[in-house]
CHARMM-style PDB file with segment names, atoms N, HN, CA, C and O in Angstrom:
ATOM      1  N   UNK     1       0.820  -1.188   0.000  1.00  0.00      PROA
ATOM      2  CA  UNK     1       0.000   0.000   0.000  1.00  0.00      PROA
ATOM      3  C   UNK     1       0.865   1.253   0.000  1.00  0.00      PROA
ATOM      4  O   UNK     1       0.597   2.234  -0.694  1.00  0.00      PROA
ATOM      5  N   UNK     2       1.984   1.167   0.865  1.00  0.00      PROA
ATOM      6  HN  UNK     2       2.202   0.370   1.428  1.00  0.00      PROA
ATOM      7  CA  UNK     2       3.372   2.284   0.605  1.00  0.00      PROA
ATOM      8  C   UNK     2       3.020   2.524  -1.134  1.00  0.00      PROA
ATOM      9  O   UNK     2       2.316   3.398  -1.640  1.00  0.00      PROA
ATOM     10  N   UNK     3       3.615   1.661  -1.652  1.00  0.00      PROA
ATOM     11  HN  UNK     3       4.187   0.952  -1.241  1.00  0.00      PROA
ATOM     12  CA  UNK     3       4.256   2.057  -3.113  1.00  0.00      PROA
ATOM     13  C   UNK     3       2.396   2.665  -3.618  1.00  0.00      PROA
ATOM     14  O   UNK     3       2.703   3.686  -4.232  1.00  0.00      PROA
ATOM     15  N   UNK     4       1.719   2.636  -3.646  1.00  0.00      PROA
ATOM     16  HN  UNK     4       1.469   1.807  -3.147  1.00  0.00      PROA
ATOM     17  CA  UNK     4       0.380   2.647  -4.422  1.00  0.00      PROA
ATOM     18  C   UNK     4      -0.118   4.140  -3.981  1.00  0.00      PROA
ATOM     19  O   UNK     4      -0.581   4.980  -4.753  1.00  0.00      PROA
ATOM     20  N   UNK     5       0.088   4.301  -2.494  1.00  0.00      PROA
ATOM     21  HN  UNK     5       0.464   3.619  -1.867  1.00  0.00      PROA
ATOM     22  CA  UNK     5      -0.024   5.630  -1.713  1.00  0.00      PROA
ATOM     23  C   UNK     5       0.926   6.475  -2.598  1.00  0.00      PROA
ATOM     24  O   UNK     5       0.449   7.013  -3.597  1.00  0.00      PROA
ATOM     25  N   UNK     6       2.369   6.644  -2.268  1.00  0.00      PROA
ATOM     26  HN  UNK     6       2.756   6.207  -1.456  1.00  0.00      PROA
ATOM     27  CA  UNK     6       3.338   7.154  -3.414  1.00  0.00      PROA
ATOM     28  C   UNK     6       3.137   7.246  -4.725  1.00  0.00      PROA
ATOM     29  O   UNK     6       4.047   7.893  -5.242  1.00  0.00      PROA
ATOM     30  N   UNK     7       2.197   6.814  -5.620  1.00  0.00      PROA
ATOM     31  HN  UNK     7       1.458   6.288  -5.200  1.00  0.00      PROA
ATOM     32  CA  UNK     7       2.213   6.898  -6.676  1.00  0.00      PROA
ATOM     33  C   UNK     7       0.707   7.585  -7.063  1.00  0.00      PROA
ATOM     34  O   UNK     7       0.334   7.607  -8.236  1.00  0.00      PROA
ATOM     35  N   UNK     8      -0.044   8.093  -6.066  1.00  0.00      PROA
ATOM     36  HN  UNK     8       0.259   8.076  -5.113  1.00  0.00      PROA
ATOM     37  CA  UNK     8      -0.883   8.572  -5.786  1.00  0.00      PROA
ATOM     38  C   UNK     8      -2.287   7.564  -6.317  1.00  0.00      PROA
ATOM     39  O   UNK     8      -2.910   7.715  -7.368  1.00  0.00      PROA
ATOM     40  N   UNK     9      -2.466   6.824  -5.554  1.00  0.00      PROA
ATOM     41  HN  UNK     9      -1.959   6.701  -4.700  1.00  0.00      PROA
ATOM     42  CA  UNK     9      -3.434   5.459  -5.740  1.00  0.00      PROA
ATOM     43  C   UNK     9      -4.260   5.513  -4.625  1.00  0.00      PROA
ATOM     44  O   UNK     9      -3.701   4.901  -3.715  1.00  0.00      PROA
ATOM     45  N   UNK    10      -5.548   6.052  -4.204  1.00  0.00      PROA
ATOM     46  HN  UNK    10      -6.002   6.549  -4.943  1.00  0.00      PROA
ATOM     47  CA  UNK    10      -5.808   5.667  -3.005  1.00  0.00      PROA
ATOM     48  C   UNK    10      -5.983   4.106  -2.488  1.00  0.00      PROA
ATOM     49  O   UNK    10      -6.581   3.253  -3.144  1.00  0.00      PROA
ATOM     50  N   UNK    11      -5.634   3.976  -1.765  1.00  0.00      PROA
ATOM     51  HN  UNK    11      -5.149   4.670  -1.232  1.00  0.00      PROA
ATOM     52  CA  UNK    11      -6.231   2.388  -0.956  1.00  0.00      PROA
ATOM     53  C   UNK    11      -6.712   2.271   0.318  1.00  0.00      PROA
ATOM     54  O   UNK    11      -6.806   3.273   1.027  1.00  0.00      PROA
ATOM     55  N   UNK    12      -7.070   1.052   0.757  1.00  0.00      PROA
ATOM     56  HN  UNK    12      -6.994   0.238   0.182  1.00  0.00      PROA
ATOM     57  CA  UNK    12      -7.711   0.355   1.876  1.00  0.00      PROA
ATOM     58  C   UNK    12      -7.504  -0.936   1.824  1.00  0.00      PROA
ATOM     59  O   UNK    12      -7.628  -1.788   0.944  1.00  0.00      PROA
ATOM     60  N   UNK    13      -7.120  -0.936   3.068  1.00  0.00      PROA
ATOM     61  HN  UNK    13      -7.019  -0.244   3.783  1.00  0.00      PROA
ATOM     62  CA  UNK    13      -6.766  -2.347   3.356  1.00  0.00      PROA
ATOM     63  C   UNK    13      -7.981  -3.020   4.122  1.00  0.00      PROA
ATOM     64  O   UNK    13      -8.620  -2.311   4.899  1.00  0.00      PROA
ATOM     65  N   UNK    14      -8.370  -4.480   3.929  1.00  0.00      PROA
ATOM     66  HN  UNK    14      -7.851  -5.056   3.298  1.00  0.00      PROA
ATOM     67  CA  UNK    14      -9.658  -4.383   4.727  1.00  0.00      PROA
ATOM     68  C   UNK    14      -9.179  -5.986   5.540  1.00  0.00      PROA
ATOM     69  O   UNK    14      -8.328  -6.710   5.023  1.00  0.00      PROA
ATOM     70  N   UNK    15      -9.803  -6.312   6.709  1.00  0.00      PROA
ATOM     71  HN  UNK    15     -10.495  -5.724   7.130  1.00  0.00      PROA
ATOM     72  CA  UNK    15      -9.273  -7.305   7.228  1.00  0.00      PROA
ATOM     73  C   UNK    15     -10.184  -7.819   8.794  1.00  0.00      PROA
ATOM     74  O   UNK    15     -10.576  -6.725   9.199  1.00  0.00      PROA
ATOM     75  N   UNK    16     -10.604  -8.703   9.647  1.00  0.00      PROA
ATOM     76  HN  UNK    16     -10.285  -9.592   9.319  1.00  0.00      PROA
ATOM     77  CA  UNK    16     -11.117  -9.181  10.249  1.00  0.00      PROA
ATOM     78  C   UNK    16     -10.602  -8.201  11.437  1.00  0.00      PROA
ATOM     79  O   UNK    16      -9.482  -7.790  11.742  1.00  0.00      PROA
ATOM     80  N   UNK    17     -11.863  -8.010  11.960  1.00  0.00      PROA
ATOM     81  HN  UNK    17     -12.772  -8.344  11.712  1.00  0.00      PROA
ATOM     82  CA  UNK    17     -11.201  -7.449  13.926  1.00  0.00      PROA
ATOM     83  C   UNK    17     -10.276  -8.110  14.664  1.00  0.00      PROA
ATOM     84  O   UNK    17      -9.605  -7.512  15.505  1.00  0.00      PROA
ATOM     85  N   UNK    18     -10.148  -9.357  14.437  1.00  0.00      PROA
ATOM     86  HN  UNK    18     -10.693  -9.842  13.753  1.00  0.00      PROA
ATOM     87  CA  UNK    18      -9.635 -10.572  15.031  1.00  0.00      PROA
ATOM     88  C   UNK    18      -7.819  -9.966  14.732  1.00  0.00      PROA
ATOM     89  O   UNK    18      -7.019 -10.403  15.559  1.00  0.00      PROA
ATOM     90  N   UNK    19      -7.396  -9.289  13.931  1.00  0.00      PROA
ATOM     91  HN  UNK    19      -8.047  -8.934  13.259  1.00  0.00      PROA
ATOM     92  CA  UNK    19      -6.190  -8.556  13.349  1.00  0.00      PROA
ATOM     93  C   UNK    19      -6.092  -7.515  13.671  1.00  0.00      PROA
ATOM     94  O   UNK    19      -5.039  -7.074  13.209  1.00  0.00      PROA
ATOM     95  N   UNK    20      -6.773  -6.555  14.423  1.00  0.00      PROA
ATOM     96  HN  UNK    20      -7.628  -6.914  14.798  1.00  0.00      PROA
ATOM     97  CA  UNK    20      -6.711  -4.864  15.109  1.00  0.00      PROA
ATOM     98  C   UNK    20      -5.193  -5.023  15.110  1.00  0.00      PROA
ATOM     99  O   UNK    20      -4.473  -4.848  14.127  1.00  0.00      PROA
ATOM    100  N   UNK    21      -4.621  -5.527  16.864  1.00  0.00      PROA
ATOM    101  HN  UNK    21      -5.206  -5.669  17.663  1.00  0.00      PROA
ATOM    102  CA  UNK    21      -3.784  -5.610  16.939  1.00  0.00      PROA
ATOM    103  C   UNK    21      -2.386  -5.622  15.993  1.00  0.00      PROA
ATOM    104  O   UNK    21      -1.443  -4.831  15.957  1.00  0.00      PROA
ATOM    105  N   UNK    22      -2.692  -7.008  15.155  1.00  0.00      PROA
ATOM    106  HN  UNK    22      -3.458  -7.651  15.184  1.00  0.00      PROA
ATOM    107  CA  UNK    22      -1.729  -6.770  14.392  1.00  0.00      PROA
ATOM    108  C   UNK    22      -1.515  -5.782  13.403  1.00  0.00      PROA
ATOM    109  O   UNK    22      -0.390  -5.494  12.992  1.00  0.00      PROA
ATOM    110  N   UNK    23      -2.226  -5.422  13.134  1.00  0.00      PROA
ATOM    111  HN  UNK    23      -3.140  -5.656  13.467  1.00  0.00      PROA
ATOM    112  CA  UNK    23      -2.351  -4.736  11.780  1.00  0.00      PROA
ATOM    113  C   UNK    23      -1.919  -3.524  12.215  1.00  0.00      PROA
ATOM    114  O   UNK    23      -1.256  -3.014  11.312  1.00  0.00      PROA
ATOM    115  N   UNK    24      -1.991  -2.692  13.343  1.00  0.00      PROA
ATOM    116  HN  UNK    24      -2.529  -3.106  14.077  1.00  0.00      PROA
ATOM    117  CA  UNK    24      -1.047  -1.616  14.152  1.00  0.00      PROA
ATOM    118  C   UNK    24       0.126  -1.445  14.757  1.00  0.00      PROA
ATOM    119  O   UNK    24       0.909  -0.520  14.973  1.00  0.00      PROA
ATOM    120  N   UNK    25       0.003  -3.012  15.054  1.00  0.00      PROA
ATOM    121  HN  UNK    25      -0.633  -3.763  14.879  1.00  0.00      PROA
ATOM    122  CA  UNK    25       2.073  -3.169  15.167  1.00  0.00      PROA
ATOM    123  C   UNK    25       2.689  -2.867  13.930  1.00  0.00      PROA
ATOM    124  O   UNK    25       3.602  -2.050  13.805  1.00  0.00      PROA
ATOM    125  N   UNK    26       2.021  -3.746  12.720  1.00  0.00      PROA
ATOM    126  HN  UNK    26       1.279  -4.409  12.822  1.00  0.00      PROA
ATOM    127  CA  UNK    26       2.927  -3.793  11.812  1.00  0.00      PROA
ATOM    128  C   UNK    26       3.066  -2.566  10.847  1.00  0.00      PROA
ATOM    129  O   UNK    26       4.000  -2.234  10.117  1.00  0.00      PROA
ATOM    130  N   UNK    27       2.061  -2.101  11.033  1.00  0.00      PROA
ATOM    131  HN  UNK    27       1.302  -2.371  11.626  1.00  0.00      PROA
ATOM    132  CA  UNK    27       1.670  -0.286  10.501  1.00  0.00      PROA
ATOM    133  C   UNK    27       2.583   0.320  11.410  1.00  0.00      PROA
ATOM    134  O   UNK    27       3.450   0.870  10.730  1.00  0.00      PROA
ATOM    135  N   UNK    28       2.852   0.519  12.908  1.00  0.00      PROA
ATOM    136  HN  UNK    28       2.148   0.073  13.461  1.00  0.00      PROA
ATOM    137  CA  UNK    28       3.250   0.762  13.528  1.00  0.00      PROA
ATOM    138  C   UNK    28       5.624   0.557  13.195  1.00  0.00      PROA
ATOM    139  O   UNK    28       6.523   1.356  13.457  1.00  0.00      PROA
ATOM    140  N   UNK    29       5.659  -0.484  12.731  1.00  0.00      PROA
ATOM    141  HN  UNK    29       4.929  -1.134  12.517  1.00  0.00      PROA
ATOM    142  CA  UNK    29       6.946  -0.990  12.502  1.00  0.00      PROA
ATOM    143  C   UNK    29       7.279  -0.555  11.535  1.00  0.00      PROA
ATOM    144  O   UNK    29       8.438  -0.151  11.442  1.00  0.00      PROA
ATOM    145  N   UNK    30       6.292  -0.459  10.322  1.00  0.00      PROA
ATOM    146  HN  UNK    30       5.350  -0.787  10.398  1.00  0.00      PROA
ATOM    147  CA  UNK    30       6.722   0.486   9.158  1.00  0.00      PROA
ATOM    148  C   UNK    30       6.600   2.119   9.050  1.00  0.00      PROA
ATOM    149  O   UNK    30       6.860   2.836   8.083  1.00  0.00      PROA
ATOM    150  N   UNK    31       6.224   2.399  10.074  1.00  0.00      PROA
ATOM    151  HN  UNK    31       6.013   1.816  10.859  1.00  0.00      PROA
ATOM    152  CA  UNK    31       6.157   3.348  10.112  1.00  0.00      PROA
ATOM    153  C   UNK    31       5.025   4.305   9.000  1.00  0.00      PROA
ATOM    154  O   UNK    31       5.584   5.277   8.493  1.00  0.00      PROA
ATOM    155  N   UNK    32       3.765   4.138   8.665  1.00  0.00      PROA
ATOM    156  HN  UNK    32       3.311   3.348   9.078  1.00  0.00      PROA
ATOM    157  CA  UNK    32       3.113   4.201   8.116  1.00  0.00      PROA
ATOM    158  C   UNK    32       1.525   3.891   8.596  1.00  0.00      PROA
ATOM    159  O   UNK    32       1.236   2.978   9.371  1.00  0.00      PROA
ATOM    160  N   UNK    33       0.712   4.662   8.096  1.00  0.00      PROA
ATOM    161  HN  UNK    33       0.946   5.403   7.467  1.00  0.00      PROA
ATOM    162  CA  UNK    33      -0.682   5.079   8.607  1.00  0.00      PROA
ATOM    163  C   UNK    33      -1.745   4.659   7.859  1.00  0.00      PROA
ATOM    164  O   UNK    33      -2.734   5.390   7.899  1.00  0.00      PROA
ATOM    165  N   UNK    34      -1.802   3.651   7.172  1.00  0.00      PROA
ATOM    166  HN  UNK    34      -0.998   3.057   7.140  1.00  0.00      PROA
ATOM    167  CA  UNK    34      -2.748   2.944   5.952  1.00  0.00      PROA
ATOM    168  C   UNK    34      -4.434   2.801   6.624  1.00  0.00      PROA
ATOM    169  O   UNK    34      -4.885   2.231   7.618  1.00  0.00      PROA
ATOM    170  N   UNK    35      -4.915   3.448   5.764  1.00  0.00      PROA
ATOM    171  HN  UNK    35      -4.549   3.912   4.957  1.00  0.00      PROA
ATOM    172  CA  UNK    35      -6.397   3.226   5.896  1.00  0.00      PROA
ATOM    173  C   UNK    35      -6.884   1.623   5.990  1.00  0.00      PROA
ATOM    174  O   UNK    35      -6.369   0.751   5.290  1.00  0.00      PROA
ATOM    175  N   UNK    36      -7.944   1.368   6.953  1.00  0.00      PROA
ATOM    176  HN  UNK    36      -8.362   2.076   7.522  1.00  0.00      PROA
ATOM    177  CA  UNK    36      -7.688   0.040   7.375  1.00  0.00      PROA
ATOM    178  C   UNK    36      -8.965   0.210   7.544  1.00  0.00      PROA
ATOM    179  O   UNK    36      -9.355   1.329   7.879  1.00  0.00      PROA
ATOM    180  N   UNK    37     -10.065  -1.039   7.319  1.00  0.00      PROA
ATOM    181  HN  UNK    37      -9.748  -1.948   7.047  1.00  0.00      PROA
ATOM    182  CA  UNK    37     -11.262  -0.621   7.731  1.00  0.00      PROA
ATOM    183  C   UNK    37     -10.975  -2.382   7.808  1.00  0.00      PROA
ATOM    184  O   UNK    37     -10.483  -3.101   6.938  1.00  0.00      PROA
ATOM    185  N   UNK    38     -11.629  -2.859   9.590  1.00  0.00      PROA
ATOM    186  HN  UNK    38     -12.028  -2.275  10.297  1.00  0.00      PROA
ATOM    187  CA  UNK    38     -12.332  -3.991   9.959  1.00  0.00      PROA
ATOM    188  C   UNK    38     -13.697  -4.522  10.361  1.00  0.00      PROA
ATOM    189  O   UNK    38     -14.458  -3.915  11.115  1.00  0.00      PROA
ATOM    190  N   UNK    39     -13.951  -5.699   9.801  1.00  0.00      PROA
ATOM    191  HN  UNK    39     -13.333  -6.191   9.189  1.00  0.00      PROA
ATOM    192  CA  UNK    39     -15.115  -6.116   9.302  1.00  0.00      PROA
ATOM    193  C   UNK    39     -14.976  -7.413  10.466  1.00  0.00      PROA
ATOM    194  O   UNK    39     -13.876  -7.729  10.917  1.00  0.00      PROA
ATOM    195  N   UNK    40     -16.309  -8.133  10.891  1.00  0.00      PROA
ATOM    196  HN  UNK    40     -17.203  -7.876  10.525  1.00  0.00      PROA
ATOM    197  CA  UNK    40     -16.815  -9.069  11.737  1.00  0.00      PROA
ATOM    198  C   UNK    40     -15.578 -10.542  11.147  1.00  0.00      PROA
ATOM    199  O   UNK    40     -15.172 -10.975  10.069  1.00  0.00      PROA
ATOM    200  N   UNK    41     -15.410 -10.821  12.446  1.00  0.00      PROA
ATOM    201  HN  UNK    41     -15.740 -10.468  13.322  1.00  0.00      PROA
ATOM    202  CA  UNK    41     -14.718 -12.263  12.613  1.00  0.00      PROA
ATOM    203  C   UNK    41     -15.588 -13.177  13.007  1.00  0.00      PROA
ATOM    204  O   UNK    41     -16.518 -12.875  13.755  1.00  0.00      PROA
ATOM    205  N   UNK    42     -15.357 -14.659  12.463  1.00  0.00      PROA
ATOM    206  HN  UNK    42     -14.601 -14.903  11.855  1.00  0.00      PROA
ATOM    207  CA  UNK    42     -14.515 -15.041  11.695  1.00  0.00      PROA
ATOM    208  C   UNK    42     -15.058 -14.766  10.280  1.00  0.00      PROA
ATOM    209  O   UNK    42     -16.196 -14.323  10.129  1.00  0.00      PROA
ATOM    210  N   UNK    43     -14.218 -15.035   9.216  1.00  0.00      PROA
ATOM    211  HN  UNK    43     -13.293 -15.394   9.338  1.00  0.00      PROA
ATOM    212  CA  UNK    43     -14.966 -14.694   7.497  1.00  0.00      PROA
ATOM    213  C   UNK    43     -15.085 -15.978   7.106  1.00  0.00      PROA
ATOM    214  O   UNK    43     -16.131 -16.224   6.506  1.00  0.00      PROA
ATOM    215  N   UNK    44     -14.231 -16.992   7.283  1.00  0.00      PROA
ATOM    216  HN  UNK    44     -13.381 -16.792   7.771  1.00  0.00      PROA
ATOM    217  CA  UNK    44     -14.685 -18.569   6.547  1.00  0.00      PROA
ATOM    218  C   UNK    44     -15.385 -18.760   6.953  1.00  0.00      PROA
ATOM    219  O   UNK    44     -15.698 -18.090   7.937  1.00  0.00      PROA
ATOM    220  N   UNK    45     -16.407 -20.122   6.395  1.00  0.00      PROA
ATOM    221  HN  UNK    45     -16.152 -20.667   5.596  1.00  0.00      PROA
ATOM    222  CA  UNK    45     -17.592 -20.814   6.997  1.00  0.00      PROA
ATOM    223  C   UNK    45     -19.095 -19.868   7.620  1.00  0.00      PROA
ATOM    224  O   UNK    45     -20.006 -19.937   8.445  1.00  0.00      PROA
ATOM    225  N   UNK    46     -18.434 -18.857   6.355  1.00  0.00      PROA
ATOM    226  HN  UNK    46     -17.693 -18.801   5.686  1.00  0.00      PROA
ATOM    227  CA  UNK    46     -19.676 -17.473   6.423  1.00  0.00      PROA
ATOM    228  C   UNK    46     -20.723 -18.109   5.276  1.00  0.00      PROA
ATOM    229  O   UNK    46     -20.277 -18.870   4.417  1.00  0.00      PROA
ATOM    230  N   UNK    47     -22.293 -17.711   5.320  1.00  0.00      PROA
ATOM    231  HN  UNK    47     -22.655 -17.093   6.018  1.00  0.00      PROA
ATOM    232  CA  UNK    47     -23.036 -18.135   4.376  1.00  0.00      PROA
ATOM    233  C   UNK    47     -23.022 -17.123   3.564  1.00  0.00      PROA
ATOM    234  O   UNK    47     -22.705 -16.064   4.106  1.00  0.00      PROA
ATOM    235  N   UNK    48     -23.356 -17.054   1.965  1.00  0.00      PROA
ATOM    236  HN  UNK    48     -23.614 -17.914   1.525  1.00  0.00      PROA
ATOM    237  CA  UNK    48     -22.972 -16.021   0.869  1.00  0.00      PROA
ATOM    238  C   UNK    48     -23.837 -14.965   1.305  1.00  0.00      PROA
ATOM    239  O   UNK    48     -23.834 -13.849   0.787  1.00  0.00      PROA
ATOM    240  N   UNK    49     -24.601 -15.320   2.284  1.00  0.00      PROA
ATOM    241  HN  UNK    49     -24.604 -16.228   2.705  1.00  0.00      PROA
ATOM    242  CA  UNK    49     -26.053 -14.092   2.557  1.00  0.00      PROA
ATOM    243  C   UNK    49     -25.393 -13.382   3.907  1.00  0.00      PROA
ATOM    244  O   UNK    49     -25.507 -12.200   4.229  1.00  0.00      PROA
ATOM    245  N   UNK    50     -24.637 -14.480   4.639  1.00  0.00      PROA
ATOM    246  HN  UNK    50     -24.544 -15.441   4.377  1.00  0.00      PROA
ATOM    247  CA  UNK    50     -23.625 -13.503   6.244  1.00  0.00      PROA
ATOM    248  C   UNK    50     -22.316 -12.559   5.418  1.00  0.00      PROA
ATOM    249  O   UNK    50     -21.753 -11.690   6.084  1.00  0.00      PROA
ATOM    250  N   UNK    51     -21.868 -12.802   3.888  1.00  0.00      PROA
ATOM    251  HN  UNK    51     -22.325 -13.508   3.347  1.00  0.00      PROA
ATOM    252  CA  UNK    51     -20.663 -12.160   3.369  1.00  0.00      PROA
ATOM    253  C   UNK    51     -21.531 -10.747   2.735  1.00  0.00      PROA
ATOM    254  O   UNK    51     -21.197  -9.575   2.910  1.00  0.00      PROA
ATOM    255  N   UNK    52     -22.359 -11.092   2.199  1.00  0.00      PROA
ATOM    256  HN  UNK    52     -22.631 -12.043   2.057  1.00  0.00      PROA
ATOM    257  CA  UNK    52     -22.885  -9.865   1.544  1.00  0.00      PROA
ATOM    258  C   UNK    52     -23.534  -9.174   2.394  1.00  0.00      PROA
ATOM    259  O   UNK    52     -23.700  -8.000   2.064  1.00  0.00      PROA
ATOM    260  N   UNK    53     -24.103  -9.595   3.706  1.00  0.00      PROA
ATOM    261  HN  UNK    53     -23.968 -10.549   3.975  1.00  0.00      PROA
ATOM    262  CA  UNK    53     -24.055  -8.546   5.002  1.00  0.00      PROA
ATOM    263  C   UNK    53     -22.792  -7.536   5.119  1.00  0.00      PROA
ATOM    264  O   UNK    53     -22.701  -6.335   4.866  1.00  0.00      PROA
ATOM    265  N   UNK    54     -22.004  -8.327   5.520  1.00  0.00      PROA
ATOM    266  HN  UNK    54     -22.078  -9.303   5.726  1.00  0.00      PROA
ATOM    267  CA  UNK    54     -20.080  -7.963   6.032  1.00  0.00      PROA
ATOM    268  C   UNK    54     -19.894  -7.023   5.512  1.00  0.00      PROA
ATOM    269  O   UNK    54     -19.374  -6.053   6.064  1.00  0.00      PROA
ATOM    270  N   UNK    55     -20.355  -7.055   4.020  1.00  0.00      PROA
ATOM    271  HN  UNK    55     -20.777  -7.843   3.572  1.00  0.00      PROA
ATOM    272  CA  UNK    55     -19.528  -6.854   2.585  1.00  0.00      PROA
ATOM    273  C   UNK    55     -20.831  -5.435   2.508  1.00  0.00      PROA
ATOM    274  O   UNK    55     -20.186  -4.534   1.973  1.00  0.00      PROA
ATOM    275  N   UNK    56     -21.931  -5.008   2.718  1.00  0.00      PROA
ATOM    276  HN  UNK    56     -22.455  -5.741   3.152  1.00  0.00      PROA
ATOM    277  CA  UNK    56     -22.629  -4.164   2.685  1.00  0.00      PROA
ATOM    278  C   UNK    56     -22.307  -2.742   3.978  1.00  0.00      PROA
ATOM    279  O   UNK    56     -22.548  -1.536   3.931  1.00  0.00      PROA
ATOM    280  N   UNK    57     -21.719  -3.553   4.953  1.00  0.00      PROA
ATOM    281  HN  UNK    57     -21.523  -4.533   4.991  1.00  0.00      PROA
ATOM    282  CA  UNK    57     -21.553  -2.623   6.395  1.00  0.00      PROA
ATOM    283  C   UNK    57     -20.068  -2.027   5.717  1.00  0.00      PROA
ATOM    284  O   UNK    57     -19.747  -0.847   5.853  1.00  0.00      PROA
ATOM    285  N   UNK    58     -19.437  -2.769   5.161  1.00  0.00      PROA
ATOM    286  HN  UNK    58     -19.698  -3.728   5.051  1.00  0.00      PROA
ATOM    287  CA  UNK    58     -17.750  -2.205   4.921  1.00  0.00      PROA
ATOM    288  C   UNK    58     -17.768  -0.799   4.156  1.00  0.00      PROA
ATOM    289  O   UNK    58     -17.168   0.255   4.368  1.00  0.00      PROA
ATOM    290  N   UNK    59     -18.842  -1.260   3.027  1.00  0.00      PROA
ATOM    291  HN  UNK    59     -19.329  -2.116   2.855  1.00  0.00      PROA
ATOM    292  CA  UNK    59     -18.444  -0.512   1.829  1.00  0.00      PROA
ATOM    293  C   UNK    59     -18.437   0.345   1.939  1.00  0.00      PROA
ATOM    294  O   UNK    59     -17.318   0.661   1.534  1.00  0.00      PROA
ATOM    295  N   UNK    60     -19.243   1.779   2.448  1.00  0.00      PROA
ATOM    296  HN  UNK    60     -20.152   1.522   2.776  1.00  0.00      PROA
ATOM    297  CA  UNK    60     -19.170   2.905   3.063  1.00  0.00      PROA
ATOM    298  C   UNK    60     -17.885   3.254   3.557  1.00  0.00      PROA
ATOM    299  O   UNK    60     -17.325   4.081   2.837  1.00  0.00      PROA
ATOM    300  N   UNK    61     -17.188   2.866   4.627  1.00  0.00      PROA
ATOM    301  HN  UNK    61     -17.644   2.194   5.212  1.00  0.00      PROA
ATOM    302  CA  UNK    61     -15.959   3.240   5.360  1.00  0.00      PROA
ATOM    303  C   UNK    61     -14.996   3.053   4.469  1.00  0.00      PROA
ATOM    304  O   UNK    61     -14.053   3.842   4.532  1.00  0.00      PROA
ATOM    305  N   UNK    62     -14.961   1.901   3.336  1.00  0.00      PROA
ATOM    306  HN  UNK    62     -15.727   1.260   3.285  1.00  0.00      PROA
ATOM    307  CA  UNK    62     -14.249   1.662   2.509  1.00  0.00      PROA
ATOM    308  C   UNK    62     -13.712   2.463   1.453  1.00  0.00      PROA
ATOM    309  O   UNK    62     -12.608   2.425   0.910  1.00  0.00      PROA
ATOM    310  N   UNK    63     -15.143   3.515   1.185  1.00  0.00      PROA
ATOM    311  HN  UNK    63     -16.040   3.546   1.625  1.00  0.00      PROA
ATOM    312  CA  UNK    63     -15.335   4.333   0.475  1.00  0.00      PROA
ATOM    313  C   UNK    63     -14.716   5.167   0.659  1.00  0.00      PROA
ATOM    314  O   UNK    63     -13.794   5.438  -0.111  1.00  0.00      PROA
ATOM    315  N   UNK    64     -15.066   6.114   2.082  1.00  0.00      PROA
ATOM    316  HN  UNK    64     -15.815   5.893   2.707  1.00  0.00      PROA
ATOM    317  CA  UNK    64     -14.518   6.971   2.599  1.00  0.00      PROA
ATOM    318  C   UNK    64     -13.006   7.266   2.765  1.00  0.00      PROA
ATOM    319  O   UNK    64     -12.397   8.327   2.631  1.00  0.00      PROA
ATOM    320  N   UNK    65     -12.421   5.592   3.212  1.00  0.00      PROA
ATOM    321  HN  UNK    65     -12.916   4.730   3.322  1.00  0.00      PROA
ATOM    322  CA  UNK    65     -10.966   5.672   3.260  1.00  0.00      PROA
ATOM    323  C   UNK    65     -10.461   6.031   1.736  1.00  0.00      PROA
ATOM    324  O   UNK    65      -9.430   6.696   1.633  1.00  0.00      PROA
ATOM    325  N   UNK    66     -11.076   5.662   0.688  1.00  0.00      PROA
ATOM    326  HN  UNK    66     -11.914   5.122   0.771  1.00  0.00      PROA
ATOM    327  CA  UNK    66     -10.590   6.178  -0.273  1.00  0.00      PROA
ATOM    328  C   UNK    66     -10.476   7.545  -1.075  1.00  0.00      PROA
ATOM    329  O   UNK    66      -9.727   8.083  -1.891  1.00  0.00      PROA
ATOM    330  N   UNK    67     -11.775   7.822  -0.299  1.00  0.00      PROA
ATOM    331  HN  UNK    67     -12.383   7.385   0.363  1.00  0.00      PROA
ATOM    332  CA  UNK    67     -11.856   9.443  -1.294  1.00  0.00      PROA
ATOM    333  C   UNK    67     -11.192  10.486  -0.427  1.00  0.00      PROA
ATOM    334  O   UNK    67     -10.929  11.637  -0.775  1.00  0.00      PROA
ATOM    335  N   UNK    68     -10.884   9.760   1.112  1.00  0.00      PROA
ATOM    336  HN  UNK    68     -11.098   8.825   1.394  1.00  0.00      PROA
ATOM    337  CA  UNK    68     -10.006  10.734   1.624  1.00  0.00      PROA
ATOM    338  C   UNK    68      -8.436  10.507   1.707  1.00  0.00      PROA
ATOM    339  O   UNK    68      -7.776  10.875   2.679  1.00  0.00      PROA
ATOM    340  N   UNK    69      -7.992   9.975   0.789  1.00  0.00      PROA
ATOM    341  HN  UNK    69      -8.528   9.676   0.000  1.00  0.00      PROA
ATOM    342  CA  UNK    69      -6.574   9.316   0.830  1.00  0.00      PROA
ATOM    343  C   UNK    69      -6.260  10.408  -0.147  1.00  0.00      PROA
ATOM    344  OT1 UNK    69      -5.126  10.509  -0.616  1.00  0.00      PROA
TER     345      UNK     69
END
């Protein structure tokens, strides 16, 4: 997401709550502030009707992280 940010690309990274933590260390280690939007754990053994829930609550914030990047 570095190189894509730099080249003026907005992004979002999107990833399970179950990863908060990590996902701020390692943002944290690189030294870098990536738009991150988390969505309900766990995601496997989701029914296509519990993903397109997930996948309806994200998109908004998803959005946002992008048009403000």
């Amino acid at each position: 997401m570095n190189e894509l940010d730099r080249l003026g690309m907005p992004g979002c990274a999107v990833a399970t709550v179950e990863f908060r933590d990590a996902a701020t260390a390692q943002a944290d280690a690189m030294g870098v502030r990536p738009a991150v939007v988390f969505v309900d754990h766990p995601i496997q053994n989701r029914t296509p009707d519990e993903l397109a829930d997930i996948a309806d609550r994200a998109i908004r914030p998803i959005l946002a992280a992008i048009s403000s990047s």
